[in-house]
Structures are given as structure tokens and as C-alpha cells.
C-alpha positions as CSV (number, residue, x, y, z in Angstrom):
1,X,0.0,0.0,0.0
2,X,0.9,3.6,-0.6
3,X,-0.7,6.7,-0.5
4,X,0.5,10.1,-2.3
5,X,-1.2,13.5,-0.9
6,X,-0.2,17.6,-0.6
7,X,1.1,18.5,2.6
8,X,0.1,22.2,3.1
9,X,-0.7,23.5,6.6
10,X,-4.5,23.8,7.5
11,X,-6.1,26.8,6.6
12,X,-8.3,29.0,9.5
13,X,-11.0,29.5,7.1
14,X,-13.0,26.1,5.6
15,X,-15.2,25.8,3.0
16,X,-18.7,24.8,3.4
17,X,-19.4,20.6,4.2
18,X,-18.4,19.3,0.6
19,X,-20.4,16.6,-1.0
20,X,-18.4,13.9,-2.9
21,X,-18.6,10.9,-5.2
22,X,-16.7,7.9,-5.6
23,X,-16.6,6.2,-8.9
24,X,-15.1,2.0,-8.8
25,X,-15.0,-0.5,-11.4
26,X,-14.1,-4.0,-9.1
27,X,-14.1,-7.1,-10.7
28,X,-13.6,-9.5,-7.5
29,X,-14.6,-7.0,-5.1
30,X,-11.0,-5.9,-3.8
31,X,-12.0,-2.7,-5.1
32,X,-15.2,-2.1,-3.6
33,X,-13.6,-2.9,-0.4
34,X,-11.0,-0.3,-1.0
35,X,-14.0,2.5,-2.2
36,X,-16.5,1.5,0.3
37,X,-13.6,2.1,3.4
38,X,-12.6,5.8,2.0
39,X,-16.1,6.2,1.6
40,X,-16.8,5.7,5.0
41,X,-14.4,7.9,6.4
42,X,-15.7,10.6,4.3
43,X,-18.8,10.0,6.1
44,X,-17.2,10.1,9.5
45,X,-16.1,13.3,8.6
46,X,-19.2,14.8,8.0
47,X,-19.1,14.6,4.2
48,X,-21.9,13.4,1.7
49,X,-20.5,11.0,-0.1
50,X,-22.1,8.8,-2.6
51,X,-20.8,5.5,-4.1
52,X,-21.6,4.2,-7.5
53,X,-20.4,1.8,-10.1
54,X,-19.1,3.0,-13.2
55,X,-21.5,1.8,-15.2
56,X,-24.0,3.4,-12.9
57,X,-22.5,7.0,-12.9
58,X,-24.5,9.6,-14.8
59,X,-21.5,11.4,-16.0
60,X,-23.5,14.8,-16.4
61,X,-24.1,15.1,-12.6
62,X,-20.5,15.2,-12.2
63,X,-20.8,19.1,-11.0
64,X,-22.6,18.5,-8.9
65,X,-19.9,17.0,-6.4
66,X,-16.7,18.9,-4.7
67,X,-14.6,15.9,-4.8
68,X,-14.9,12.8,-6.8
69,X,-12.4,9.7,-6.1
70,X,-12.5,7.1,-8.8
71,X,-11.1,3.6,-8.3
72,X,-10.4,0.3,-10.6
73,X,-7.7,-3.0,-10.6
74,X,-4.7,-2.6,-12.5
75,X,-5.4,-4.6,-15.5
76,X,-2.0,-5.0,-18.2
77,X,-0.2,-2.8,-15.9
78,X,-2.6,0.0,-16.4
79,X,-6.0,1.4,-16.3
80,X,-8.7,-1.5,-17.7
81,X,-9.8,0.0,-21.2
82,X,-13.6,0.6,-20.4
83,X,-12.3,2.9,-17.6
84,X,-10.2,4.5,-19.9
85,X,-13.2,4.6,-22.4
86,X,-15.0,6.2,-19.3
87,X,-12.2,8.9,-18.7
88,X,-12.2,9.8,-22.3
89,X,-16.0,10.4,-22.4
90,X,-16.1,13.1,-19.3
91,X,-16.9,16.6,-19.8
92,X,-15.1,19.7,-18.8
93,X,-13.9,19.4,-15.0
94,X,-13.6,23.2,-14.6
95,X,-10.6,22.5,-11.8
96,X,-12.9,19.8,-9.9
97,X,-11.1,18.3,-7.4
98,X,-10.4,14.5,-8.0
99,X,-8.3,11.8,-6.5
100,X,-7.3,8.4,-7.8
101,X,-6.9,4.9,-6.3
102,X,-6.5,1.3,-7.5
103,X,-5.5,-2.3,-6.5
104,X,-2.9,-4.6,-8.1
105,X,-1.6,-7.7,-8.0
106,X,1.8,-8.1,-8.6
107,X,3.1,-4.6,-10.6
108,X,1.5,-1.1,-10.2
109,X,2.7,-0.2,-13.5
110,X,1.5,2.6,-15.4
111,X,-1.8,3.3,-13.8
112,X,-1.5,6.7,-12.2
113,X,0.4,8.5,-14.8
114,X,-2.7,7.1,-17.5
115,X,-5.4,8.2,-15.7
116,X,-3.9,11.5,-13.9
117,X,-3.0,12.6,-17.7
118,X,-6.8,11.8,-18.9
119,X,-8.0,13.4,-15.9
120,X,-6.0,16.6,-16.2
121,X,-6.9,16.6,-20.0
122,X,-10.7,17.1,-19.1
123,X,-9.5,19.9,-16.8
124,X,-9.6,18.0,-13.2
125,X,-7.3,19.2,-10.0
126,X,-6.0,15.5,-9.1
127,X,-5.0,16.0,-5.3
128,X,-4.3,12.5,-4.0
129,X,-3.3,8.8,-4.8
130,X,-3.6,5.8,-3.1
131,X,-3.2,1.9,-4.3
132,X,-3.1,-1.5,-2.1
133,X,-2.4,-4.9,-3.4
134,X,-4.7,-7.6,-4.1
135,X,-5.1,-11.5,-4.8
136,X,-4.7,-12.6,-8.6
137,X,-7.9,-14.2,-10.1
138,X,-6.0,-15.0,-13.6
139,X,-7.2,-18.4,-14.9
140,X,-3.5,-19.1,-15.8
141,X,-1.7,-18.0,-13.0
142,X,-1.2,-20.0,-9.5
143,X,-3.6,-19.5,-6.6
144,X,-2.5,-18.5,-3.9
145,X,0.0,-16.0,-5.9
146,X,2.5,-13.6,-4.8
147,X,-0.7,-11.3,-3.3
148,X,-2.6,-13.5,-2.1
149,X,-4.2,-12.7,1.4
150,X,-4.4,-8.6,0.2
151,X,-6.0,-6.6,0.8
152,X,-6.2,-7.5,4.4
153,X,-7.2,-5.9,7.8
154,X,-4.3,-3.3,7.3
155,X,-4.7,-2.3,3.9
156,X,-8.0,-1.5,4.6
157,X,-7.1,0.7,7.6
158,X,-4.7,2.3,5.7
159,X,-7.6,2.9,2.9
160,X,-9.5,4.8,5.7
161,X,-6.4,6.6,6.9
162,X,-5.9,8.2,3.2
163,X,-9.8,8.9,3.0
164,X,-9.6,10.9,6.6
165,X,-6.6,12.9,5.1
166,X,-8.2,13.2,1.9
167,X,-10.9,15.2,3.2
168,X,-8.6,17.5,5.1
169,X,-6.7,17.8,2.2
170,X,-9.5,19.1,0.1
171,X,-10.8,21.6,2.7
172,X,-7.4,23.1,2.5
173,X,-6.8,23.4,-1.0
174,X,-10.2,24.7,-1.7
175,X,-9.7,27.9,1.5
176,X,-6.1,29.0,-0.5
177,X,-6.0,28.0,-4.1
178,X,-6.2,25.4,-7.2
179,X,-3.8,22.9,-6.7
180,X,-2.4,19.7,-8.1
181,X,0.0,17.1,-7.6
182,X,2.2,15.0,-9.5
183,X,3.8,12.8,-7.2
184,X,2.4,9.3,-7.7
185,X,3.2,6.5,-7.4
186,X,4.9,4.6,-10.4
187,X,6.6,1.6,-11.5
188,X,10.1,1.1,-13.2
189,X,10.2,1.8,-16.8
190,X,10.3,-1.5,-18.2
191,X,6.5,-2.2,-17.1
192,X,5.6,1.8,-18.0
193,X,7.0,0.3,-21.5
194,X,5.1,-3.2,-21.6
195,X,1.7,-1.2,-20.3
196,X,2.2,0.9,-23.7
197,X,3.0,-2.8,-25.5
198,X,-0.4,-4.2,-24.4
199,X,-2.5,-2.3,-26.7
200,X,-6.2,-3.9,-26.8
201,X,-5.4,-4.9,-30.2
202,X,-1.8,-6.6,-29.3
203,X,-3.8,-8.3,-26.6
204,X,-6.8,-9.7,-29.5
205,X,-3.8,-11.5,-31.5
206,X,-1.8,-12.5,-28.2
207,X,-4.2,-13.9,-25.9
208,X,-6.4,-17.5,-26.1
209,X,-9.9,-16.7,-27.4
210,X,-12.8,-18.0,-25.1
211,X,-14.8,-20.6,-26.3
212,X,-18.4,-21.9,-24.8
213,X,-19.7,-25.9,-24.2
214,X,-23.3,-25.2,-25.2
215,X,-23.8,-28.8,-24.2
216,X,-22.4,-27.9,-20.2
217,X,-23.8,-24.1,-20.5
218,X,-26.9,-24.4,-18.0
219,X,-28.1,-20.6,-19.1
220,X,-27.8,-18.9,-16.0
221,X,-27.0,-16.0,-17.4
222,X,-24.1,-15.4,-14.6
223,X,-21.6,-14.1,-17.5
224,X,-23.5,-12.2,-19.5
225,X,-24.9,-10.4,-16.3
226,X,-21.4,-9.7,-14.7
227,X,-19.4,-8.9,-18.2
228,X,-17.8,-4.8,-17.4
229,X,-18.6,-4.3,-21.1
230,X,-21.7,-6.1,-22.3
231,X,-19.4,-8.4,-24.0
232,X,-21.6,-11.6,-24.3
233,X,-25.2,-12.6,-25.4
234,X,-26.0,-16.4,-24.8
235,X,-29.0,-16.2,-26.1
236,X,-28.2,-16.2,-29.5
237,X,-26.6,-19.1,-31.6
238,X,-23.7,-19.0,-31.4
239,X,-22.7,-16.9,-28.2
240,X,-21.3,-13.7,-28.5
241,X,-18.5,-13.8,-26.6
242,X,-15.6,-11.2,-25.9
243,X,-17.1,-8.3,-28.1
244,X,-16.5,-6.1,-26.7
245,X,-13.2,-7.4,-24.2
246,X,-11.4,-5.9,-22.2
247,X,-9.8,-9.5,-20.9
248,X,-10.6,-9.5,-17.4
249,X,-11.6,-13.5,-17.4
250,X,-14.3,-12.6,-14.8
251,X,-16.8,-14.7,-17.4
252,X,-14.4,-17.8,-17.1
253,X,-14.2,-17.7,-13.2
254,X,-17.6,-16.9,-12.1
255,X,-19.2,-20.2,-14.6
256,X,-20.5,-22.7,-12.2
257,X,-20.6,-25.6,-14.7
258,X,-16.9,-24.1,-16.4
259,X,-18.3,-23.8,-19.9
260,X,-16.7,-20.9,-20.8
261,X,-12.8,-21.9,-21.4
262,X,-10.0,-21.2,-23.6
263,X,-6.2,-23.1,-24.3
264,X,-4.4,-21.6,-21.3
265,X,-1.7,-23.8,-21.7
266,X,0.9,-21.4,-23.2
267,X,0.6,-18.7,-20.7
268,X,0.6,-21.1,-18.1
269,X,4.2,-21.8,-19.5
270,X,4.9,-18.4,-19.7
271,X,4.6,-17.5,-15.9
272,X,7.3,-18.4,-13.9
273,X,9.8,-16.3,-15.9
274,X,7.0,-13.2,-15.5
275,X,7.2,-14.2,-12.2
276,X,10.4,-14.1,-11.7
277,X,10.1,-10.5,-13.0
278,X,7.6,-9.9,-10.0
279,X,9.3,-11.3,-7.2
280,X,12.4,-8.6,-7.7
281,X,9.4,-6.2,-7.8
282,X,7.8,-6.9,-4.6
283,X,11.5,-7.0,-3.0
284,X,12.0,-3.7,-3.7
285,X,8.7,-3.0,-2.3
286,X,9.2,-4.8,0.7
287,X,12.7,-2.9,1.3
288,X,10.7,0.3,1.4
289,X,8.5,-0.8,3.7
290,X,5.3,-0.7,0.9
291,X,4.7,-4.3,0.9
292,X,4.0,-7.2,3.3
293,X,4.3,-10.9,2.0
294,X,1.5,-12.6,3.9
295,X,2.7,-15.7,2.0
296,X,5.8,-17.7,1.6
297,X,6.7,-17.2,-2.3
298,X,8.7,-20.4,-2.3
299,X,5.3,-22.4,-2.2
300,X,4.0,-21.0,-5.3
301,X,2.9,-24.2,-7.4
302,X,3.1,-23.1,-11.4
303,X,1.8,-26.8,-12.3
304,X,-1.3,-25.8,-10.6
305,X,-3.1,-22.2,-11.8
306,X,-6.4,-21.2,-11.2
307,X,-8.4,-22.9,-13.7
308,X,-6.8,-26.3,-12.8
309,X,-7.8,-25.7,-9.2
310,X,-11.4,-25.2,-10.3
311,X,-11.4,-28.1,-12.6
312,X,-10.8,-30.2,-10.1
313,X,-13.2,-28.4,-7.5
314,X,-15.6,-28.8,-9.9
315,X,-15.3,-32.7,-9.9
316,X,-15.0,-33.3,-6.3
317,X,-18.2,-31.7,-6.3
């Protein structure tokens, strides 16, 4: 976890109680933990603040809030492209004050620079940053990973500490003068230059393409409820599936009878050198002080990712 915000010394005149927003996209609910607990704090301090999904956000009633906060997982070391879609799309900000946080698994990457550059495009004040890790829910990848056990008791604590000082923070700035900050968080340049690499196109060509077992597919609709992007329509013949994607896999591990699936075989080869690449990562992290392993890394099984654990749940069942 860290968290990035102006130190300026408090102001004897404050503004009047501010009402704020806070915008999250969560796919496995790491998120919503993370927006619900700064939310709360806001509350605690007297402010009237309002949570909504993305998808849920009227983006014209935007002015009508002193502070917004929006939040989503790190997805291709970087913002998830509906977000970015969602960025792109908002009016003028007229100096609005807004502040950014978002959970990861193994890398931050290029998240805050992304969406702090959208956001200061549309004309936004961005006055605070704040990101916690989180478990991996990649079908190809090994559970429990690197993160696994995040966020935990502390993160989220720390998620109510940065909301509490994000409200003080505000108060300020809005009783001297416009202000913004540039100080996030950010990751070596080698992921700010594979977050660049992953283009949604490079990842259409690179990664498996879902496929769906009519004959297992029990039509409950689970997928095509919980897709970020509309992505899927079982109701026709065949299934529409993954258009639009933004490659999240939520579809392949919510399926209770698994019969949405794709050849994960090749990534699954892939990930002990990107882990490798990870662990000297999360070092460095833990040698500042940012991270906490809550597992011991040498226990990581490769032979057994995610969607091989739920095969054979499945079975046993």
C-alpha cells in the first residue's frame, strides 16, 4: 500500500461541508472494499458522499460533487480499457477536485500516470493517490500467488487513513488555491513500457480466445450479467463472446458448470519467468517498507493455476 497527498498546513477559514462521489469498477470486489472504506471515512467526517459503479455514474451530474475519487484493478499494468473509455468520455472538470486509487496484483505499472494525464486533460485538479495490493484471479496463473491474502485488515485501515486525510486535504486546498500534484506512485520503466506494448489490439492477437460448451452451459445468465462491457449474449446461436473485451476473465471464473474456457496452456508456460520479473518487484517494495508478504513465495505451485484448481473443484463436487 501507498498513498500520495499535498502537505500544506491547515487553513483558518474552511469551506462549506463538501459533497463527494466515488466512482469503482471491481471485478472481485478488492475494489469495492478499498472505495466503500474511503467512503466511510468521508462519512465520518461529515461529508456526503455517494458511491456508484461505473457503469451506474450519470457522467452529467459530475458538478454536482466537490470531490470525486474514482477507483479500478490494475489490469495490463494499467488502467482496464472501459475505464479508460469512461475517462475519455467526461466533460469539462472546470478544476474539480479528484483523486485516484486502484488495487494490483503483482506490478503497479502505469496506472497513475494514464489516468492522472486523462483526468487533467478534461481539466480535473487531481490531489491524492492511493493503491493496495490484491489477490490474482487470472485463470492461468497460480492460486494462492504472490498477493494472495491482500487486501487484508491493514490495507484497509490504511484505505480509511488516506480517505480521513483526503478530506482534510481538500478543505485546504479549496480555503487557499487550485492545486495539483504529480507525485504518484509509479513503476520502473520497463512495465511503463510493456503497459504501452499491451494495446487492446496486441492483446486480441496474443491472448487465447474464449470458447463456450453449449452442451455444459446451463443458461444462467451469470456471464452475461457480470461482463464490465456487455461483452456476451448467450441467447443467441452461437454466443457472443468477448465483443467487446477488455480480458478480465471474470466470465471464465464466475461459470458454475466451467463452460466458458480457452487453451491456457501457453501462458501457463509463460509465468514463472514473468514471475520471476515480479518477485524482484515486490523486494524492492518490501525494502521500502510498501509491501507485506502474507505468503511464503517459495510455495507458489506453477503446475497448478487457477483454472486447474477449479477443474478439479468442480469434480469433487
Amino acid at each position: 500500500m501507498d498513498s500520495k497527498i499535498i502537505n500544506i498546513g491547515r487553513s483558518a477559514r474552511e469551506p462549506e461541508c463538501l459533497k463527494a462521489l466515488i466512482i469503482y469498477f471491481s471485478q472481485s470486489g478488492n475494489t469495492y472494499k478499498i472505495a466503500k472504506c474511503i467512503c466511510n471515512s468521508l462519512k465520518n467526517a461529515n461529508i456526503n458522499c455517494e458511491l456508484f459503479d461505473i457503469n451506474k455514474i450519470d457522467k452529467n451530474s459530475l458538478s454536482n460533487y466537490d470531490l470525486v475519487g474514482i477507483g479500478s484493478p490494475v489490469f495490463y499494468y494499467k488502467e482496464p480499457f472501459h475505464v479508460r473509455d469512461f475517462l475519455e468520455s467526461l466533460p469539462r472538470l472546470n478544476g474539480q477536485h479528484w483523486f485516484v486509487f486502484c488495487t494490483h496484483g503483482n506490478v503497479l505499472g502505469n496506472f497513475f500516470p494514464s489516468v492522472v494525464n486523462l483526468l487533467k486533460t478534461k481539466g480535473a485538479s487531481v490531489i491524492g493517490f492511493h493503491h493496495t495490493y490484491a489477490d490474482i484471479t487470472v485463470p492461468y496463473y497460480p492460486r494462492p500467488s504472490y498477493t494472495s491474502g491482500h487486501p487484508d485488515a491493514h490495507d484497509l485501515e490504511q484505505a480509511n487513513s488516506f480517505g480521513m486525510e483526503i478530506v482534510k486535504l481538500s478543505k485546504d486546498i479549496k480555503a487557499i488555491e487550485k492545486m495539483s500534484i504529480d507525485d504518484f506512485p509509479v513503476s520502473s520503466e520497463e512495465w511503463i513500457q510493456e503497459s504501452h506494448r499491451l494495446t487492446q489490439n496486441v492483446l486480441s492477437h496474443a491472448l487465447p480466445k474464449l470458447r463456450i460448451d453449449s452442451d455444459k452451459c446451463i443458461k444462467c445468465y451469470a456471464c452475461e450479467k457480470n461482463c464490465p462491457v456487455q461483452g456476451i449474449d448467450i441467447t443467441i446461436e452461437p454466443p457472443r463472446l468477448q465483443n467487446p473485451c477488455i480480458y478480465c476473465w471474470n466470465c471464465v471464473n464466475i461459470c458454475p458448470t466451467l463452460s466458458i474456457d480457452a487453451d491456457w496452456e501457453p501462458l501457463v508456460r509463460m509465468a514463472p519467468a514473468y514471475y520471476a520479473r515480479y518477485k524482484k518487484e515486490l523486494d524492492k517494495a518490501t525494502a521500502h517498507s510498501e509491501f507485506r508478504w502474507l505468503i511464503d513465495p517459495r510455495t507458489i505451485n506453477f503446475d497448478d493455476p487457477l483454472f486447474k484448481q477449479r477443474k478439479r473443484n468442480n469434480k469433487e463436487k
